[in-house]
C-alpha positions in Angstrom: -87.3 -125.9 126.7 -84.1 -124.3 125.2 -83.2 -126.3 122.1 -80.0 -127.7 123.5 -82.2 -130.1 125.7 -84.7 -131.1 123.0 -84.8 -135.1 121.8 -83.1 -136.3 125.5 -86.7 -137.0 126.4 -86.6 -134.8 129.2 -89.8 -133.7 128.2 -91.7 -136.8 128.2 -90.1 -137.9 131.7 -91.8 -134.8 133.0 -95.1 -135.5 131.6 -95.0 -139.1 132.9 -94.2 -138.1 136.4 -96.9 -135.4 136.2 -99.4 -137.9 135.6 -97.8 -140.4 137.5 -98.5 -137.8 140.2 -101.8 -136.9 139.7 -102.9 -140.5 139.5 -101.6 -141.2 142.8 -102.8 -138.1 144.7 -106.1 -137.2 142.9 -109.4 -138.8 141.8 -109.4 -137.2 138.5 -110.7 -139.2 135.8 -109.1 -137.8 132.7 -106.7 -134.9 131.3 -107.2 -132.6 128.0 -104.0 -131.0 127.3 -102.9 -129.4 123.6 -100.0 -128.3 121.2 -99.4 -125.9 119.1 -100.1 -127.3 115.2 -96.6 -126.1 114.0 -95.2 -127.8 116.6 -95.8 -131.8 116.4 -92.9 -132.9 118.9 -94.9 -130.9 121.9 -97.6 -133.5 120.2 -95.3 -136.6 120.1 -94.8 -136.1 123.8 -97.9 -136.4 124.7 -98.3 -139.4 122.7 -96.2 -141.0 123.6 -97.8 -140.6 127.7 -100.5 -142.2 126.1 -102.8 -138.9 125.2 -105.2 -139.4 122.4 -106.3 -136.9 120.1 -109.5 -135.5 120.0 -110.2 -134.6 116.5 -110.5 -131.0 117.5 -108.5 -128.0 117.3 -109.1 -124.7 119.0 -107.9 -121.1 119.1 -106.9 -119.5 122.4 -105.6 -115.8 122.0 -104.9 -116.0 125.5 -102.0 -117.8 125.3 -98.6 -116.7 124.6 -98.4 -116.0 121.5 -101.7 -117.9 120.6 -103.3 -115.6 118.5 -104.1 -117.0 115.5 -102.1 -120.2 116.1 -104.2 -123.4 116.1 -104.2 -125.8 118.9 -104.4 -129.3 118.7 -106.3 -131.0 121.7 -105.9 -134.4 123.2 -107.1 -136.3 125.9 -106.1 -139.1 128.3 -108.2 -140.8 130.4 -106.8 -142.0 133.5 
């Protein structure tokens, strides 16, 4: 999201109605999502939709501009 838009919670509305969404139209039981390490507020989003973290953290060269960059993981059961 272009920095102009960041702290309007724009963000977290769009994760809430994502799993708002998914509850409503899926039997999935749970979600694993992740967040860059050097960047917490993509962390505080998830958060605050009520995404717990793991403990782990996990390297994935296939994303952009992932290599080398460690990802936080968290889960939310639903």
């Amino acid at each position: 999201m272009a920095k102009p838009y960041w702290n309007k919670g724009i963000c977290t509305e769009a994760l809430r109605l994502m799993i708002s969404h998914i509850k409503e139209t899926t039997t999935i039981k749970s979600l694993i999502s992740g967040h860059f390490v050097d960047n917490p507020a993509s962390g505080r989003v998830m958060e605050k939709c009520g995404f717990i973290p793991t403990g782990e953290t996990v390297i994935d060269a296939s994303q952009y501009q992932g290599e080398g960059r460690p990802i936080r993981v968290l889960r939310l059961e639903l």
